[in-house]
C-alpha positions as CSV (number, residue, x, y, z in Angstrom):
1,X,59.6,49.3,209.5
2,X,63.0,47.9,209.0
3,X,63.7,44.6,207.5
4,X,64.2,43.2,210.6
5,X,61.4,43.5,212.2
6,X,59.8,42.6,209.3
7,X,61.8,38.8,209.4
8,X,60.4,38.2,213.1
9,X,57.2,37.0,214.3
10,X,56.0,33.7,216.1
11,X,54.5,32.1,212.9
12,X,50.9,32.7,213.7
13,X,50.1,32.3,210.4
14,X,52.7,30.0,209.2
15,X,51.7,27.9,206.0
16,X,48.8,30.5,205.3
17,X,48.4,32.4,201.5
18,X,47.3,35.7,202.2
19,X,46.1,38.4,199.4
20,X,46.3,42.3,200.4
21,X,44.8,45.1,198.3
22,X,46.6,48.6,198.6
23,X,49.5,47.3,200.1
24,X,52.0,49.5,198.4
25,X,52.1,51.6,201.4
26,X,50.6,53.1,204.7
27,X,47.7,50.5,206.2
28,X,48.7,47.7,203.1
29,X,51.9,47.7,203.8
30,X,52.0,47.4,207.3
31,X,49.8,44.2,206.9
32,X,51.6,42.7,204.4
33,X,54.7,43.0,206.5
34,X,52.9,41.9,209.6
35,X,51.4,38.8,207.6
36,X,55.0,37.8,206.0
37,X,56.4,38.3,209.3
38,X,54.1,35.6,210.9
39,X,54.7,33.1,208.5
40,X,51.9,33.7,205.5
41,X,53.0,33.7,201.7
42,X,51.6,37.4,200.5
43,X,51.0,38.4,197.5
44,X,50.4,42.1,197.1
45,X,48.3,43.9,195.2
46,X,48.7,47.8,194.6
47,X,47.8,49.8,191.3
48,X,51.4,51.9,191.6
49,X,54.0,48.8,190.4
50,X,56.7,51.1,191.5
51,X,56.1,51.0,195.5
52,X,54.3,47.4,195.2
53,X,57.7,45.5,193.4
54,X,59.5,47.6,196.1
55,X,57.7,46.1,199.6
56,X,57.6,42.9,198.0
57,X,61.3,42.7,197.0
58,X,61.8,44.2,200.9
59,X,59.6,41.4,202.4
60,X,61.5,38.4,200.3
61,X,65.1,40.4,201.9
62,X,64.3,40.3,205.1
63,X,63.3,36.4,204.9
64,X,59.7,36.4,204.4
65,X,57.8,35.0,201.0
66,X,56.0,38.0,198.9
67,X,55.1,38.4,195.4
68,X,53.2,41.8,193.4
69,X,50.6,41.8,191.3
70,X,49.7,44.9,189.7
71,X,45.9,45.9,190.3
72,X,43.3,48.6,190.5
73,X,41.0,47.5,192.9
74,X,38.2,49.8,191.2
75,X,37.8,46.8,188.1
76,X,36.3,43.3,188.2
77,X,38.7,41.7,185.9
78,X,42.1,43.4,187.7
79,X,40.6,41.7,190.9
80,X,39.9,38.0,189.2
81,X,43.4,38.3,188.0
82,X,45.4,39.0,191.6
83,X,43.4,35.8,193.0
84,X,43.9,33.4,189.6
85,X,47.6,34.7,190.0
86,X,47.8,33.9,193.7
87,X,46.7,30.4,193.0
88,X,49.0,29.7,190.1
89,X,52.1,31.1,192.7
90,X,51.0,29.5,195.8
91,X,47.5,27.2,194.9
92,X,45.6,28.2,197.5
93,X,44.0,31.0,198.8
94,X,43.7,31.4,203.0
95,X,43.3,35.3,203.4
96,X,41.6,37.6,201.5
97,X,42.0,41.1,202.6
98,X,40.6,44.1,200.8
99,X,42.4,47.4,202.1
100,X,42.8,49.6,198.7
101,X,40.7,52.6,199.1
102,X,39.9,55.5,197.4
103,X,39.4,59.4,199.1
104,X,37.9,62.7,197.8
105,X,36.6,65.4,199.4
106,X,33.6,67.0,197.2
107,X,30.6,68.8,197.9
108,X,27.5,66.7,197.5
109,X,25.9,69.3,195.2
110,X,29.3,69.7,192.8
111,X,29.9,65.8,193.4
112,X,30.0,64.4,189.8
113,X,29.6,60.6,189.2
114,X,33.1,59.7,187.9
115,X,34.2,60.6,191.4
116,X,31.5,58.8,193.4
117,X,31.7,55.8,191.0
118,X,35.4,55.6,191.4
119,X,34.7,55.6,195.6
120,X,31.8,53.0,195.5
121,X,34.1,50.6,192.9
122,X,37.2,50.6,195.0
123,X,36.0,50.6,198.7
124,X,32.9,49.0,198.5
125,X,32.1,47.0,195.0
126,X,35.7,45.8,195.4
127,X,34.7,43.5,198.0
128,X,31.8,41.9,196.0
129,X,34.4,41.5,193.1
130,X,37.8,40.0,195.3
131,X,35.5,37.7,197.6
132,X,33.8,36.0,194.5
133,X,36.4,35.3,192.7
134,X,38.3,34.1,196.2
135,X,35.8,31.6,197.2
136,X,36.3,28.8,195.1
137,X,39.9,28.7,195.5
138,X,39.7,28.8,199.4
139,X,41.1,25.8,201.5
140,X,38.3,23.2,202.5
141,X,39.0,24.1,205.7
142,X,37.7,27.6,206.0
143,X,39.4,31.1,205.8
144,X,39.6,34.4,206.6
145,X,37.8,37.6,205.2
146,X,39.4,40.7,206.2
147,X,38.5,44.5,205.2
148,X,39.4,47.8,205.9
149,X,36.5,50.1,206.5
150,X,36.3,53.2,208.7
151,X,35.5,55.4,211.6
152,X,33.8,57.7,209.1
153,X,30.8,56.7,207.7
154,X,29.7,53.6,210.5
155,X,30.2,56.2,213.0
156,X,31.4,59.7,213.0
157,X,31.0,62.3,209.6
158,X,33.3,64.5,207.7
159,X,32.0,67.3,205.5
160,X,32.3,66.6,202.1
161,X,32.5,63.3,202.1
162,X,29.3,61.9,201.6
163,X,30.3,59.2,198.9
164,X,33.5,57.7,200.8
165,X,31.4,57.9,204.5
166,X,28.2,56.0,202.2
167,X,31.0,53.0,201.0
168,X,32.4,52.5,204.3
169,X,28.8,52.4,206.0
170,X,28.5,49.8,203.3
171,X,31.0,47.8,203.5
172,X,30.4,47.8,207.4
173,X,27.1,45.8,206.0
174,X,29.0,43.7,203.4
175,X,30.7,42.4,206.4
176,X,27.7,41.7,208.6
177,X,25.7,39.7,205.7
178,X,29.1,37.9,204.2
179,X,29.7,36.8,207.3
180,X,26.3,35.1,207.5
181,X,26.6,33.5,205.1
182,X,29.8,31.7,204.7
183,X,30.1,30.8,208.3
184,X,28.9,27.5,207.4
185,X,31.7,27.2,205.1
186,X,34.5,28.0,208.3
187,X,34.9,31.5,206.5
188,X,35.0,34.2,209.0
189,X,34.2,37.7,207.8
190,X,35.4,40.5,210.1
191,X,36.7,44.5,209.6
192,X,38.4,46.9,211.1
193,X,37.6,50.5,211.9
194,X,41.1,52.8,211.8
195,X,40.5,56.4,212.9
196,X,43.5,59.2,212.3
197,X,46.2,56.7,211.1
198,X,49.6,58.4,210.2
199,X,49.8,57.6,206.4
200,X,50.8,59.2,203.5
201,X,46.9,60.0,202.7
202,X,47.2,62.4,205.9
203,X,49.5,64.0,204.9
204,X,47.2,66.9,203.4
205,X,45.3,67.1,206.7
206,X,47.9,67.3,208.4
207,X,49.2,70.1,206.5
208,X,46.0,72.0,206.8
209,X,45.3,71.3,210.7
210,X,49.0,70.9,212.2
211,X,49.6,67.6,214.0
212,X,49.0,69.1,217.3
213,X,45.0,69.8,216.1
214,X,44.6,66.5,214.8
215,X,45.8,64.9,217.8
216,X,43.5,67.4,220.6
217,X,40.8,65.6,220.1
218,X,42.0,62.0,220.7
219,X,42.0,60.7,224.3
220,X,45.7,58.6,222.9
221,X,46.9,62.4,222.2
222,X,48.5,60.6,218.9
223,X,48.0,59.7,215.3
224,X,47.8,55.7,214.8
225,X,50.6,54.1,213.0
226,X,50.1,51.8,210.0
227,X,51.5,48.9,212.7
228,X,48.1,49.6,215.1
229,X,45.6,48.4,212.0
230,X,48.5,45.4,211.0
231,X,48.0,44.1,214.7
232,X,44.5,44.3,214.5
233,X,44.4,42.5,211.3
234,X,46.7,40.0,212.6
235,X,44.6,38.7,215.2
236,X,41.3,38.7,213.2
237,X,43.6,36.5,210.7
238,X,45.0,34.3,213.4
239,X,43.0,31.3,214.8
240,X,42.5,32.9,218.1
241,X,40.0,34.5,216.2
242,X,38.2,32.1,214.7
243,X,35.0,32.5,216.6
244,X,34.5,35.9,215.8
245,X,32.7,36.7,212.8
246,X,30.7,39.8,211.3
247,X,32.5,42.2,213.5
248,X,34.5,45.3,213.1
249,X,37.5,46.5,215.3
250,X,37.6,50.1,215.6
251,X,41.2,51.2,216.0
252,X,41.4,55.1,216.6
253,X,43.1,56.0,220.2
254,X,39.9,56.6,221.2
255,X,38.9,59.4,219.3
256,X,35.0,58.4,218.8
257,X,34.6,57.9,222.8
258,X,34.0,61.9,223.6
259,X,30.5,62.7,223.3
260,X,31.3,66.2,222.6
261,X,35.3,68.0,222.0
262,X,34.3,69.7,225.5
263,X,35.2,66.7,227.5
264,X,38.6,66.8,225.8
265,X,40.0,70.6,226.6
């Protein structure tokens, strides 16, 4: 996305502080742009400084207002520092969206516990963690609760992955029970579901498959881009969404429509 782009927007969420996990690149980055673009103050949170420093430095060129916070999403205390930082920089706190994830592919019978512990801390404990220590400092007049789950997990499988389908299926349910309870408290709660998005965590599928078999299989005959999930987000951030509440967008071209890969020769 060029700098541009990332300067316009109609403001939809002009005066709004927004905090994105795993926005150093691919999905994050997109919404971070997206957000600064429509007017928010973002602060970005991404455990590699290097690319994090670098799409905040590119968001404050091209007009918008970004700052970085260092942060591994997997630990409590990294978490409570990106919102007590974002408070100190822009005292409030509007958005809250948790898009750091974590991926392996490992047998469930060679699937140790460092590597399902690391999935169930960063994709689904992670939103326990950032939400908590979000609440207090969320304006009187409600907010927004944003996260990143899946395709895989809530509603399709992949072999080997039984750990990263189980945290998406759960945060799926953090969504649905969050969002119960702080509706009182003008808190919306909502997700959404990317399918095949063209990121740099595809890049080993891709390399294994070819583009051209990751794409037969999806009625869009394309891989998403980063910008499809920022759109998505977008709205469930904006105020035209502000009756919607314990839902998840699924964003995939279609890919989970075909009952069976017959349909789609």
């Amino acid at each position: 996305m060029s700098a541009a782009s990332t300067a316009s927007g109609a403001g939809r969420l002009a005066g709004k502080v927004a905090v994105v996990t795993g926005a150093g690149q691919g999905i994050g980055e997109a919404i971070a742009r997206r957000f600064a673009a429509e007017g928010a103050f973002v602060m970005l949170a991404n455990r590699s400084a290097e690319t994090g420093v670098a799409v905040a430095a590119s968001i404050r060129a091209a007009g918008g207002r970004a700052d970085f916070t260092a942060c591994d999403a997997g630990q409590r205390a990294a978490l409570e520092q990106l919102v007590a930082r974002t408070v100190d920089a822009a005292g409030a706190i509007d958005i809250v969206v948790h898009n750091a994830a974590a991926f392996s592919r490992d047998p469930l019978a060679e699937m140790d516990d460092d590597a399902l512990d690391r999935l169930l801390d960063v994709n689904l404990k992670a939103c326990f963690h950032l939400v908590r220590a979000a609440l207090p400092h969320m304006r009187a007049q409600g907010g927004r609760v944003l996260v990143t789950s899946s395709i895989t997990g809530p509603r399709v499988a992949m072999p080997n992955t039984a750990h990263y389908a189980a945290s998406k299926a759960g945060v799926n349910g953090f969504i649905r029970s969050a969002a119960l309870e702080l509706a009182a408290r003008g808190i919306t709660v909502n997700g959404v579901e990317p399918g095949y998005i063209d990121t740099p965590a595809m890049t080993h599928l891709k390399a294994r498959f070819g583009l051209d078999a990751l794409t037969r299989y999806i009625p869009a005959k394309r891989l998403g881009a980063p910008e499809d999930i920022a759109a998505a987000m977008l709205f469930l951030a904006s105020d035209e969404a502000a009756y919607i509440t314990g839902q998840t967008l699924v964003v995939d071209g279609g890919s989970t429509l075909p009952e069976s890969p017959l349909f789609m020769q």
